[in-house]
C-alpha positions as a Markdown table, in Angstrom:
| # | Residue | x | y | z |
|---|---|---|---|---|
| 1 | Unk | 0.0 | 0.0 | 0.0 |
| 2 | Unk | 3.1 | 2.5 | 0.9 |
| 3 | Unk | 4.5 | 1.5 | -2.5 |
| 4 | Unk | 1.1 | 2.4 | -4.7 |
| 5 | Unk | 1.0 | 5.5 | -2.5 |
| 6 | Unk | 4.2 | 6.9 | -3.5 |
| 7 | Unk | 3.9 | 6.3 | -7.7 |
| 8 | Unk | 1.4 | 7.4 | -9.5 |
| 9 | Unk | 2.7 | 4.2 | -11.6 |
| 10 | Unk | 5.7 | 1.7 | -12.0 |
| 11 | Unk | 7.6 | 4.0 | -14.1 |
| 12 | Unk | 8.5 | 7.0 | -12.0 |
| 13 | Unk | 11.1 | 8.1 | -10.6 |
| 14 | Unk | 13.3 | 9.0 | -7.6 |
| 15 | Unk | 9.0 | 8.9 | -5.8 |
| 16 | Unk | 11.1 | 9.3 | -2.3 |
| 17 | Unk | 13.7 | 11.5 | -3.0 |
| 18 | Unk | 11.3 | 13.9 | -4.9 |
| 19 | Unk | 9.1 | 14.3 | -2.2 |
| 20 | Unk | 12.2 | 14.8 | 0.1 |
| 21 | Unk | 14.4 | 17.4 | -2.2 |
| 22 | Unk | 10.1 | 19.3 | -2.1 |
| 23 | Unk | 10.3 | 19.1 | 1.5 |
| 24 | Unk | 13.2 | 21.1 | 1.7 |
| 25 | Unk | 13.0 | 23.2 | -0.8 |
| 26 | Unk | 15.5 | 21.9 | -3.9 |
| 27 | Unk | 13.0 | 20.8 | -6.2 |
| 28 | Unk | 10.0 | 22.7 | -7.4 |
| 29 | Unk | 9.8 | 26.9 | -7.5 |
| 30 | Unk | 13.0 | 28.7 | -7.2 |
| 31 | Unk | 12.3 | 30.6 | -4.4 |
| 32 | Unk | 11.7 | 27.1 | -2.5 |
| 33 | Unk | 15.4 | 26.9 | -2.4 |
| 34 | Unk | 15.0 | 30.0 | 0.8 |
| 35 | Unk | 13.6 | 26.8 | 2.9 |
| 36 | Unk | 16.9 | 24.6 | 1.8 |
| 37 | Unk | 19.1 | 28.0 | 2.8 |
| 38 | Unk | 17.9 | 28.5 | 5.9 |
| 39 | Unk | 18.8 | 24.8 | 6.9 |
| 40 | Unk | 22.4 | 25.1 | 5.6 |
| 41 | Unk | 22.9 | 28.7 | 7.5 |
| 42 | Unk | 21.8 | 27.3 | 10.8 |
| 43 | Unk | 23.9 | 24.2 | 10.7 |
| 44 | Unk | 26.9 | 25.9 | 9.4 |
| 45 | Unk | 26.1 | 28.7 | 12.6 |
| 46 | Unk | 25.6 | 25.8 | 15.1 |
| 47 | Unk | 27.8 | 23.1 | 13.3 |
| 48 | Unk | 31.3 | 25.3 | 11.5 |
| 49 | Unk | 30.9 | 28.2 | 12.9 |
| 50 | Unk | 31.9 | 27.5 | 16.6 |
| 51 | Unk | 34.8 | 25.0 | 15.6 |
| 52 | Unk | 36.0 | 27.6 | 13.3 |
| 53 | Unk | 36.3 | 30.7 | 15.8 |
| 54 | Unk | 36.4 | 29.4 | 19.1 |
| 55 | Unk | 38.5 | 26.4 | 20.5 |
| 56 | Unk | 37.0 | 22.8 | 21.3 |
| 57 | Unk | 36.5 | 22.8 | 25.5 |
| 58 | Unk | 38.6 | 19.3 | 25.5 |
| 59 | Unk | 42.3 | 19.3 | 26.8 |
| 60 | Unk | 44.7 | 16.9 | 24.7 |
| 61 | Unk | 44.8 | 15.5 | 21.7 |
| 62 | Unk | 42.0 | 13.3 | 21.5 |
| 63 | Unk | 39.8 | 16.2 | 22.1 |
| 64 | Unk | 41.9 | 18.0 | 19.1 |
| 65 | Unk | 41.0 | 14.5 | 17.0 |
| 66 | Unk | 37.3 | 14.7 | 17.7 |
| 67 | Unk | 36.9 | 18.3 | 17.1 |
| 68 | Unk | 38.6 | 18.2 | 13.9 |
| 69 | Unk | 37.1 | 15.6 | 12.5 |
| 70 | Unk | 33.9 | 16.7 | 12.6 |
| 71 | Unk | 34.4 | 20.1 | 11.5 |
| 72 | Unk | 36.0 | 18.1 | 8.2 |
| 73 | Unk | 32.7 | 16.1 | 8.4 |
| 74 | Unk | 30.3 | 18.7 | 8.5 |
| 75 | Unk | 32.3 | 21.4 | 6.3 |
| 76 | Unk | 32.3 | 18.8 | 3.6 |
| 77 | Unk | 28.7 | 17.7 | 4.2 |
| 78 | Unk | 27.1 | 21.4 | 3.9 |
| 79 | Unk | 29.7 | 22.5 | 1.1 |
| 80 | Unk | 28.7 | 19.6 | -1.2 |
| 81 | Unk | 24.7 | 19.8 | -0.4 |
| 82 | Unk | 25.5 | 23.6 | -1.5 |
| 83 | Unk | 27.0 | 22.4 | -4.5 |
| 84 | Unk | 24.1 | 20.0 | -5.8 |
| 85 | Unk | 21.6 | 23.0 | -4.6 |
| 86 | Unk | 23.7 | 25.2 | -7.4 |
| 87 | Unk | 23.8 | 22.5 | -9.5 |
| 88 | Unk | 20.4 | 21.7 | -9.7 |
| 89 | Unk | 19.8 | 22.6 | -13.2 |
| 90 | Unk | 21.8 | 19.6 | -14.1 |
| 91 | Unk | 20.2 | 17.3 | -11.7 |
| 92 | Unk | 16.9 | 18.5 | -13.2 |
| 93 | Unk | 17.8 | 17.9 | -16.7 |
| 94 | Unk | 19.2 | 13.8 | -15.7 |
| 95 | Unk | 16.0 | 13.4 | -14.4 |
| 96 | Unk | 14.2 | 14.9 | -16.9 |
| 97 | Unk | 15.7 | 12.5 | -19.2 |
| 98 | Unk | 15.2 | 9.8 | -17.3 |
| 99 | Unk | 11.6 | 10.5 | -17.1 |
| 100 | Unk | 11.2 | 10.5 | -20.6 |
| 101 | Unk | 13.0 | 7.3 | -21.5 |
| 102 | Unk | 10.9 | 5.8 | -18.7 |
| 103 | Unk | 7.8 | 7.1 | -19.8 |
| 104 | Unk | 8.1 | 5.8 | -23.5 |
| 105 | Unk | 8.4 | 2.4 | -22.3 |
| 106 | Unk | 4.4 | 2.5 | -21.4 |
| 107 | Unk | 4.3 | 1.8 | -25.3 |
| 108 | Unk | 2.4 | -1.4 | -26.1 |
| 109 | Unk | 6.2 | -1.9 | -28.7 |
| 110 | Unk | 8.3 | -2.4 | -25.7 |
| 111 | Unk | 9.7 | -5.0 | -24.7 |
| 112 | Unk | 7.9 | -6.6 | -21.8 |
| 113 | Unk | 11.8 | -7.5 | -20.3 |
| 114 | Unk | 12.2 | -3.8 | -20.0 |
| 115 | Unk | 9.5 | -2.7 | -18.1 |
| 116 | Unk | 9.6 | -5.2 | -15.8 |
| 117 | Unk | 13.2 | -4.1 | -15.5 |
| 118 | Unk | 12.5 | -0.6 | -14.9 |
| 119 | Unk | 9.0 | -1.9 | -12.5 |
| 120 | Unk | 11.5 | -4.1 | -10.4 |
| 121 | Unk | 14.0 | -1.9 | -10.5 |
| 122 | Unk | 12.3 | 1.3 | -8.7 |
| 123 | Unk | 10.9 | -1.3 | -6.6 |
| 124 | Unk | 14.2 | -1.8 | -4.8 |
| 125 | Unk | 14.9 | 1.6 | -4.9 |
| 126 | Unk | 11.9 | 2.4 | -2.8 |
| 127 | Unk | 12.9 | -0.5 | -0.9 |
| 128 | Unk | 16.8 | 0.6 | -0.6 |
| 129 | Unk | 15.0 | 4.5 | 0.3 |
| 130 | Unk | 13.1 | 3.6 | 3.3 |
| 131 | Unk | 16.1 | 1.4 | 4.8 |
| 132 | Unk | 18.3 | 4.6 | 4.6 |
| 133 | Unk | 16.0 | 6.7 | 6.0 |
| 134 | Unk | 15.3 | 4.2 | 8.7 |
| 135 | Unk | 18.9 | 4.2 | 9.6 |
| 136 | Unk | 19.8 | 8.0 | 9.0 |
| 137 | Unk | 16.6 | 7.8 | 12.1 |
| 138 | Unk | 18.0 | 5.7 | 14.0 |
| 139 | Unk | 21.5 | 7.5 | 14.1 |
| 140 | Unk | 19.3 | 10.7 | 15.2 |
| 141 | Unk | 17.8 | 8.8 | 18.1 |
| 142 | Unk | 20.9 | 7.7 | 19.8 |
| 143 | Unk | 23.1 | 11.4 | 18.6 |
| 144 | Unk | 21.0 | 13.7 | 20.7 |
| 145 | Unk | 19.2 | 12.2 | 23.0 |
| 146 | Unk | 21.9 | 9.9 | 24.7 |
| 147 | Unk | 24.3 | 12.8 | 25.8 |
| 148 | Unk | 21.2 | 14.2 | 27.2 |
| 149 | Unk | 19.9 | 11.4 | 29.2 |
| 150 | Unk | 23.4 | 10.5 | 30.5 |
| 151 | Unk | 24.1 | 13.9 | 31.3 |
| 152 | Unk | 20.6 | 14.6 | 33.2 |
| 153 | Unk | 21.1 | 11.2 | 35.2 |
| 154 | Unk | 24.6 | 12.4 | 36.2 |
| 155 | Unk | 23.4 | 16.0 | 37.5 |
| 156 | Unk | 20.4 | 14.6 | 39.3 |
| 157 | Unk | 22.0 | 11.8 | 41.3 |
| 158 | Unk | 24.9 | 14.1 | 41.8 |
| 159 | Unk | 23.4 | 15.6 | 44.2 |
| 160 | Unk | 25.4 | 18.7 | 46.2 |
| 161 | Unk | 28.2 | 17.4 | 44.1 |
| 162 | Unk | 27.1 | 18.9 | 40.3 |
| 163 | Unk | 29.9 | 21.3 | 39.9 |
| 164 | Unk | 32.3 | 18.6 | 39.7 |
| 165 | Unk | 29.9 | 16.8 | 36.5 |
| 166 | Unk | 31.1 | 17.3 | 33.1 |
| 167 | Unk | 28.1 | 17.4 | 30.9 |
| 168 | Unk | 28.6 | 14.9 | 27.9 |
| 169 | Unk | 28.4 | 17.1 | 24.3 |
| 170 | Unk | 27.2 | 15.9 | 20.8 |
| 171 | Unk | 29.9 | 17.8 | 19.1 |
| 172 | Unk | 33.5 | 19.0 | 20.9 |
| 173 | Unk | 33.2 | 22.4 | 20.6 |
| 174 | Unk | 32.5 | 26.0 | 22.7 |
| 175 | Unk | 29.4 | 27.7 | 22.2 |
| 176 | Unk | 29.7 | 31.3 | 21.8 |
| 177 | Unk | 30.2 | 32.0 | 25.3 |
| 178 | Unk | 27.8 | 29.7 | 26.8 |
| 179 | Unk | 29.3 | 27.3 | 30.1 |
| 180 | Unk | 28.1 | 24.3 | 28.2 |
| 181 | Unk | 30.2 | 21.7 | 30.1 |
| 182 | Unk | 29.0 | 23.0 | 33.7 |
| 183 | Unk | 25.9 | 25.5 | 33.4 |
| 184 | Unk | 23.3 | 23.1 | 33.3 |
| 185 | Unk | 20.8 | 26.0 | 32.4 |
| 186 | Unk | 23.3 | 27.0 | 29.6 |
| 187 | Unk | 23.4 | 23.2 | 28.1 |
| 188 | Unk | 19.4 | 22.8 | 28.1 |
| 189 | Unk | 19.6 | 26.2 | 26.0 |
| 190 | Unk | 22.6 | 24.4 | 23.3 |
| 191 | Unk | 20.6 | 21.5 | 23.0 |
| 192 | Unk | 17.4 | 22.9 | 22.3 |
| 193 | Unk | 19.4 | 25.1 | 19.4 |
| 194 | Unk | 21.7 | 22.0 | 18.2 |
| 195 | Unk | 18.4 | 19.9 | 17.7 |
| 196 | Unk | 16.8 | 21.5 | 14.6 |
| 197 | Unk | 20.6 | 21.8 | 13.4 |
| 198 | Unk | 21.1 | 17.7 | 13.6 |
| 199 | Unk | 17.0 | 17.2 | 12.1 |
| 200 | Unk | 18.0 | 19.2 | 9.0 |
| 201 | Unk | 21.5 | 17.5 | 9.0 |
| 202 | Unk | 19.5 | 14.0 | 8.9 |
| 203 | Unk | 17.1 | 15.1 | 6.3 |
| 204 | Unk | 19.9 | 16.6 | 4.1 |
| 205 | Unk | 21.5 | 12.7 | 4.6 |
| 206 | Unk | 18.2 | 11.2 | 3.7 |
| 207 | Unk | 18.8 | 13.1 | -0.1 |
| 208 | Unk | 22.0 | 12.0 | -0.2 |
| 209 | Unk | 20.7 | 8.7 | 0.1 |
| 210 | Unk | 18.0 | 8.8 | -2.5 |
| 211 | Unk | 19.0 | 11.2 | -4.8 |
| 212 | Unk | 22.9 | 11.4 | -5.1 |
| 213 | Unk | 23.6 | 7.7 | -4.9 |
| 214 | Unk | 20.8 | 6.5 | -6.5 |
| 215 | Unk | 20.8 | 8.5 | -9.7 |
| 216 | Unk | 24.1 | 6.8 | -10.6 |
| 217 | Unk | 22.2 | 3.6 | -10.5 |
| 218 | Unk | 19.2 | 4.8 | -12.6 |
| 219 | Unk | 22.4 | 5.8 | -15.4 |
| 220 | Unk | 23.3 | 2.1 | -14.8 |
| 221 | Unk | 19.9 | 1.4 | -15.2 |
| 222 | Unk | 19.9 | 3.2 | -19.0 |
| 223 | Unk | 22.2 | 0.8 | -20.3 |
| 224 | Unk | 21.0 | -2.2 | -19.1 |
| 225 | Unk | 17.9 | -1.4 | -20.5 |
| 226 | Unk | 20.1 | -1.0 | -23.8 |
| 227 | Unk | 21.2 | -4.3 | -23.5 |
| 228 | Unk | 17.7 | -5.8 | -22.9 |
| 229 | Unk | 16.6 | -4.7 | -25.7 |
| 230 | Unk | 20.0 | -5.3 | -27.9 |
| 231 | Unk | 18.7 | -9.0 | -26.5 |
| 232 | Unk | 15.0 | -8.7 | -27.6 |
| 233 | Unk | 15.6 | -7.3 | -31.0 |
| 234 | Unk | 18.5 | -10.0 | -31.7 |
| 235 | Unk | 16.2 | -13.0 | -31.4 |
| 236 | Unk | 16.0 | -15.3 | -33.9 |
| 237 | Unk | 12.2 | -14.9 | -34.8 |
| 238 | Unk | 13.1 | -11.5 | -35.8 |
| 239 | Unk | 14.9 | -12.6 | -38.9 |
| 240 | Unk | 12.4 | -14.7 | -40.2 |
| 241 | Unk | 10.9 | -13.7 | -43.2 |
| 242 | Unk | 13.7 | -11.7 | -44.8 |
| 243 | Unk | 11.5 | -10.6 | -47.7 |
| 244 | Unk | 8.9 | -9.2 | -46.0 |
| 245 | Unk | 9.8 | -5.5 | -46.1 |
| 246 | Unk | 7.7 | -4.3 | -43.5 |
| 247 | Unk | 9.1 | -6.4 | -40.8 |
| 248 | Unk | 12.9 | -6.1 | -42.1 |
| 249 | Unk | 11.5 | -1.8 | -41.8 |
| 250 | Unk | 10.1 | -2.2 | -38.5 |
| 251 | Unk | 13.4 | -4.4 | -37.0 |
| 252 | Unk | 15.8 | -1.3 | -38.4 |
| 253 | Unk | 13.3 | 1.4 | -36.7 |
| 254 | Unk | 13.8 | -0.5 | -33.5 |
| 255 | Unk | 17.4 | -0.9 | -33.9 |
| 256 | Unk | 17.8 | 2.7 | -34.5 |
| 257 | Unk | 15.6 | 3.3 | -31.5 |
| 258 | Unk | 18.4 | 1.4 | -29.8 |
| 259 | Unk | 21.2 | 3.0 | -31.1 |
| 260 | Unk | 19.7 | 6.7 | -30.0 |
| 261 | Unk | 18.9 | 5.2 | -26.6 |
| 262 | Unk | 22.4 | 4.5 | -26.2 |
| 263 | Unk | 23.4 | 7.8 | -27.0 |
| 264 | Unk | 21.3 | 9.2 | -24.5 |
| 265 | Unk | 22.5 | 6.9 | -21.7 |
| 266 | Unk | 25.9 | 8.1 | -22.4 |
| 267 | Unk | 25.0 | 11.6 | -22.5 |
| 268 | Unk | 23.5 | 11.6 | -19.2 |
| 269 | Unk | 26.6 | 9.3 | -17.7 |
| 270 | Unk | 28.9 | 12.7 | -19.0 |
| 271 | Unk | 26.1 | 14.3 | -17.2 |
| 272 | Unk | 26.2 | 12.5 | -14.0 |
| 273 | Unk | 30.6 | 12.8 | -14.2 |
| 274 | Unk | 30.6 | 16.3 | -14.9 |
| 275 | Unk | 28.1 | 17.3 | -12.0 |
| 276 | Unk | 29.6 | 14.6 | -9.5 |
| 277 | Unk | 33.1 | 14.9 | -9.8 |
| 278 | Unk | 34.0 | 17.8 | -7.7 |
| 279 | Unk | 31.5 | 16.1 | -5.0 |
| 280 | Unk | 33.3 | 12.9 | -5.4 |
| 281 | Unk | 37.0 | 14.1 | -4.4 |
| 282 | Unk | 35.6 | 16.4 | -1.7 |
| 283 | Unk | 34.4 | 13.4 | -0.5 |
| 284 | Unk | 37.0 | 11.2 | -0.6 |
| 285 | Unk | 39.8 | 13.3 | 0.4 |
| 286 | Unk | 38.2 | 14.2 | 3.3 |
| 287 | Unk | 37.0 | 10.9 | 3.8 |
| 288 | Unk | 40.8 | 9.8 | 4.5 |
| 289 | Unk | 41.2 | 12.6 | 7.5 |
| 290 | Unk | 37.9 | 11.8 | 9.0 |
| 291 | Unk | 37.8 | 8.1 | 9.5 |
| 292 | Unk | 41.5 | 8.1 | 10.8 |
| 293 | Unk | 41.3 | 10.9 | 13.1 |
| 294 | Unk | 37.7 | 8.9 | 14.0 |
| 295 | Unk | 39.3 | 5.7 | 14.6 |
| 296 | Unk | 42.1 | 7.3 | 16.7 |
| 297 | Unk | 39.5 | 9.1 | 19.1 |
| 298 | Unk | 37.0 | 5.7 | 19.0 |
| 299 | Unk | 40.1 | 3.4 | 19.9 |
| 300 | Unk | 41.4 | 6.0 | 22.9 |
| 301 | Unk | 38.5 | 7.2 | 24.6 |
| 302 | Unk | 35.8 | 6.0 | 26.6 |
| 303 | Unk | 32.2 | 6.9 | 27.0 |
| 304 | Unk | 29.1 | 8.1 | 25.8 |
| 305 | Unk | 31.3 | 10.5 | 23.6 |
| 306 | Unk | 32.3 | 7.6 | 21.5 |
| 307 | Unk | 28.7 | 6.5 | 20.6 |
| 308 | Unk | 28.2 | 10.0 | 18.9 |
| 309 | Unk | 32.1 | 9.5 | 16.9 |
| 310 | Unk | 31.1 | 5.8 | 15.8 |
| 311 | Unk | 27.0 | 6.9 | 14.6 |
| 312 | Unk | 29.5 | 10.1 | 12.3 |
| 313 | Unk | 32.0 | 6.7 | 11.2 |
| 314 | Unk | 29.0 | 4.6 | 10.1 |
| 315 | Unk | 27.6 | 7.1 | 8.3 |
| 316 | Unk | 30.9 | 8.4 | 6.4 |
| 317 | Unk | 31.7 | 5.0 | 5.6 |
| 318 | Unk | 28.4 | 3.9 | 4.1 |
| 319 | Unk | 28.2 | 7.2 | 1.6 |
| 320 | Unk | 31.3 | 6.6 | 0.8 |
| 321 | Unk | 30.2 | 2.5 | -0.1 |
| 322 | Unk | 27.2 | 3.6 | -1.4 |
| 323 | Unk | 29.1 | 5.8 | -4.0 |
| 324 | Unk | 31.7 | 3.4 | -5.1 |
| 325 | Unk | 29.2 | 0.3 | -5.1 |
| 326 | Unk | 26.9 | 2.8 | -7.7 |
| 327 | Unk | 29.6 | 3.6 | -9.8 |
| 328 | Unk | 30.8 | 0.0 | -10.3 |
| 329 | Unk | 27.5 | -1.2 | -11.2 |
| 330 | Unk | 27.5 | 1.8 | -13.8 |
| 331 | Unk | 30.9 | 0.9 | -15.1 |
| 332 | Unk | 29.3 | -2.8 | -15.1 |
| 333 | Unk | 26.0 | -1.9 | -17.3 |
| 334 | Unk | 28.4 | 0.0 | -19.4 |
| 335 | Unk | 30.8 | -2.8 | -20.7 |
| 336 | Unk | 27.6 | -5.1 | -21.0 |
| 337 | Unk | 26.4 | -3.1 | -23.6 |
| 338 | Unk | 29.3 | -4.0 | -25.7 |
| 339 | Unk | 29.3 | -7.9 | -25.0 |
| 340 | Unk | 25.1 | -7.8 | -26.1 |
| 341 | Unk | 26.1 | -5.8 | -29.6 |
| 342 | Unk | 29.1 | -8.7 | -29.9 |
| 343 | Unk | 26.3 | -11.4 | -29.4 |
| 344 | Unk | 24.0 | -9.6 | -32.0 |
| 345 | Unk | 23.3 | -11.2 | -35.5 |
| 346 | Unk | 24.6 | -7.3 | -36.8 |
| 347 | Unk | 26.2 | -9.6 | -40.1 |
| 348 | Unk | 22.6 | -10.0 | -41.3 |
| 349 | Unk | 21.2 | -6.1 | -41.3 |
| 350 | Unk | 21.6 | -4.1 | -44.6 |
| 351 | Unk | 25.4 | -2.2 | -44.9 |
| 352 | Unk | 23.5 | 1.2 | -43.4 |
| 353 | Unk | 22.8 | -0.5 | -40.2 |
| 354 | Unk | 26.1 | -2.2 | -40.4 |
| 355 | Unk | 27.7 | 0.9 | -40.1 |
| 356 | Unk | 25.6 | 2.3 | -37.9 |
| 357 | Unk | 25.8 | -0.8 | -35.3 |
| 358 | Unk | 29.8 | 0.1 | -35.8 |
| 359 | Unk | 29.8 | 3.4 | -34.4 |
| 360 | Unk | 27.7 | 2.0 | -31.5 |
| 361 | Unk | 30.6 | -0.3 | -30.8 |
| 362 | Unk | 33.2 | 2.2 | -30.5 |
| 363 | Unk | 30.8 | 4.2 | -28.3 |
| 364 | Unk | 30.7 | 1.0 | -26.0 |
| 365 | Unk | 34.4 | 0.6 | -26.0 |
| 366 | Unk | 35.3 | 3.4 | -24.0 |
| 367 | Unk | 35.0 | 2.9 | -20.2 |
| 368 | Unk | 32.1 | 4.2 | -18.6 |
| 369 | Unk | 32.0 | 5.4 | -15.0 |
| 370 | Unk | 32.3 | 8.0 | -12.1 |
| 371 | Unk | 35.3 | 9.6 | -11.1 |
| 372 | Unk | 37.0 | 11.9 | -8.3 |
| 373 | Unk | 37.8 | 15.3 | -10.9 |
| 374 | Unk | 39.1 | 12.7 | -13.5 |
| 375 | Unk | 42.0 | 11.6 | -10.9 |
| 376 | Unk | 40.5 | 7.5 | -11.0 |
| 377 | Unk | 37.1 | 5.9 | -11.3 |
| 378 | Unk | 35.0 | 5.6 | -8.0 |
| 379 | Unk | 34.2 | 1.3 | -7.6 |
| 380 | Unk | 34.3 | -1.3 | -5.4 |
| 381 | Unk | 37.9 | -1.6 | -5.6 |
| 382 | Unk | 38.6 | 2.0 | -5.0 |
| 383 | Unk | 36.7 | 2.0 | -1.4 |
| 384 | Unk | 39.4 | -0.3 | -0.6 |
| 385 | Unk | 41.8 | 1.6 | -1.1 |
| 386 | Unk | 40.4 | 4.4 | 1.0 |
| 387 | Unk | 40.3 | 1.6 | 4.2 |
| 388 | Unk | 43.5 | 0.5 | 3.9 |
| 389 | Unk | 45.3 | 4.3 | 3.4 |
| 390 | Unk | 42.9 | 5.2 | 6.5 |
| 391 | Unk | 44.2 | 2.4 | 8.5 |
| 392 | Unk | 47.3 | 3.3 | 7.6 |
| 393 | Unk | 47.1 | 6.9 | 8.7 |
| 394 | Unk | 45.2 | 5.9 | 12.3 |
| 395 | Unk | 48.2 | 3.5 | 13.4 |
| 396 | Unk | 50.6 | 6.3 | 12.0 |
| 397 | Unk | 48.6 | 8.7 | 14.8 |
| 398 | Unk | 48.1 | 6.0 | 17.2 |
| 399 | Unk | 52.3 | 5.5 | 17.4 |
| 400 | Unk | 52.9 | 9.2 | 17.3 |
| 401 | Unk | 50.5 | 10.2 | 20.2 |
């Protein structure tokens, strides 16, 4: 019932992300986008701001490790959520695109394999949408609320002895002049202002989530839906009857159908690289400080301090996944283009089609994909990389300090 009540049919797309970009303000009228800029001032005021001007409350450097590491995380989280908000012209224009080639499908001349593709397809999507959002929730839950409670249970069963508490902090940071760490008065007021700072934080994840990691699988998605029907028009039934012109007319319109489908899948994969790039090595580079200045704080400290570090780790480590997963599966869809136009009977169509089949193949031998500013392709193999040089750089600061 959740799944009929988000599409208006099979065929849509990004139903969750859409309504969540709306919510804040990054899809629909321009002046919507005021909504999205009063989100990213008041988290940049609770979030950078602070970090950047005043010094982080903690003695040693573990405290140094923390506060840094966050500042990195959040800098790079509001700067690239600015970028896509500039950027949304492009976004529009993939999506666009992609509602097009979906919509065309509805034709009774599709292939049925195609649809169901596309059917199945935004069905896991929708599926892969609400686990995100249940676990972006679930790291909201335990970031807020458990410094509170274990800072309200200390200075209530302290009793004449509360000056001596140290009242436990989401983030390691002063607060514009506010005794956060021993004003109890003072710490009810930070929380109440860090709340809807951490809300909007979550709900700019939750877009991350279904928009920018997803629409590099719906590019994936275009050139599978190439090959599928490279593999429906290539069936033998199809070159029955050799004489009969109106079936040899209407097998070359499909195959040029093919042929301009392909073009557009790998116009909007220049599309997705060209928007993404910048995004990508942002992310990445920053990627390396954060999780080894992360795991040096997790693996030195104690408390309910290191709850709030590990919920920030999760999360950096499973955008960063998410991306290089996406991208892998659209190098993948890519390269099996070219196999489907190998295993195609090509040596029967007319010398037109011949040649045109040709330029399709060169098209499908150059590697398709995602990369950081052009510096490597984002895959599975490249999110290994990033563990092992973080590891690397943790036991570096472990032996130092």
């Amino acid at each position: 019932m959740l799944f009929a009540r988000c599409f208006r049919n099979n065929l849509d797309v990004f139903p969750v992300g859409m309504q969540t970009l709306k919510f804040l303000g990054l899809w629909g009228e321009p002046r919507r986008v005021i909504r999205f800029g009063c989100i990213a001032s008041w988290m940049a005021f609770m979030f950078i701001a602070p970090k950047t001007c005043l010094e982080y409350g903690g003695e040693g450097f573990d405290s140094f490790a923390r506060g840094t590491a966050e500042l990195i995380y959040f800098t790079d989280f509001i700067s690239s959520m600015v970028l896509f908000a500039f950027r949304r012209k492009s976004y529009v224009k993939m999506i666009t695109t992609l509602q097009e080639t979906f919509r065309a499908l509805a034709h009774p001349s599709q292939p049925i394999s195609c649809v169901d593709a596309v059917t199945n397809f935004n069905r896991r999507i929708f599926r892969y949408s609400r686990i995100y959002a249940c676990f972006i929730g679930s790291c909201l839950i335990f970031y807020v609320p458990l410094p509170m409670t274990a800072t309200f249970l200390n200075y209530f069963t302290a009793g004449n002895e509360t000056e001596a508490i140290e009242f436990v902090l989401p983030l390691e940071n002063k607060f514009y002049g506010l005794d956060t760490r021993r004003n109890i008065v003072h710490y009810i007021i930070y929380m109440m202002m860090l709340t809807p700072a951490v809300c909007g934080s979550a709900c700019l994840s939750i877009v991350k989530g279904t928009v920018l990691f997803t629409i590099i699988r719906y590019g994936a998605t275009l050139f599978e839906l190439v090959s599928l029907r490279i593999a429906d028009l290539g069936d033998p039934s199809n070159f029955r009857d050799q004489d009969d012109l109106e079936k040899q007319r209407n097998r070359q319109e499909r195959l040029q159908e093919i042929i301009a489908l392909h073009q557009t899948a790998l116009e909007f994969a220049d599309l997705l690289e060209n928007t993404m790039q910048h995004i990508l090595l942002s992310q990445f580079v920053n990627c390396l400080l954060i999780s080894c200045l992360m795991m040096f704080y997790i693996s030195s400290t104690y408390g309910p301090n290191v709850v709030n570090m590990v919920i920030l780790f999760a999360v950096l480590m499973v955008e960063v996944f998410a991306y290089c997963f996406n991208g892998d599966e659209l190098s993948e869809k890519a390269a099996a283009v070219a196999n489907s136009i190998y295993s195609y009977p090509w040596y029967l169509e007319p010398v037109p089609v011949q040649k045109a089949i040709q330029l399709m193949i060169l098209r499908s031998q150059r590697k398709i994909g995602i990369t950081a500013a052009k510096f490597y392709f984002v895959d599975i193999g490249r999110f290994g990389v990033v563990v092992q040089a973080s590891y690397s750089y943790y036991l570096i600061l472990k032996e130092r300090f």
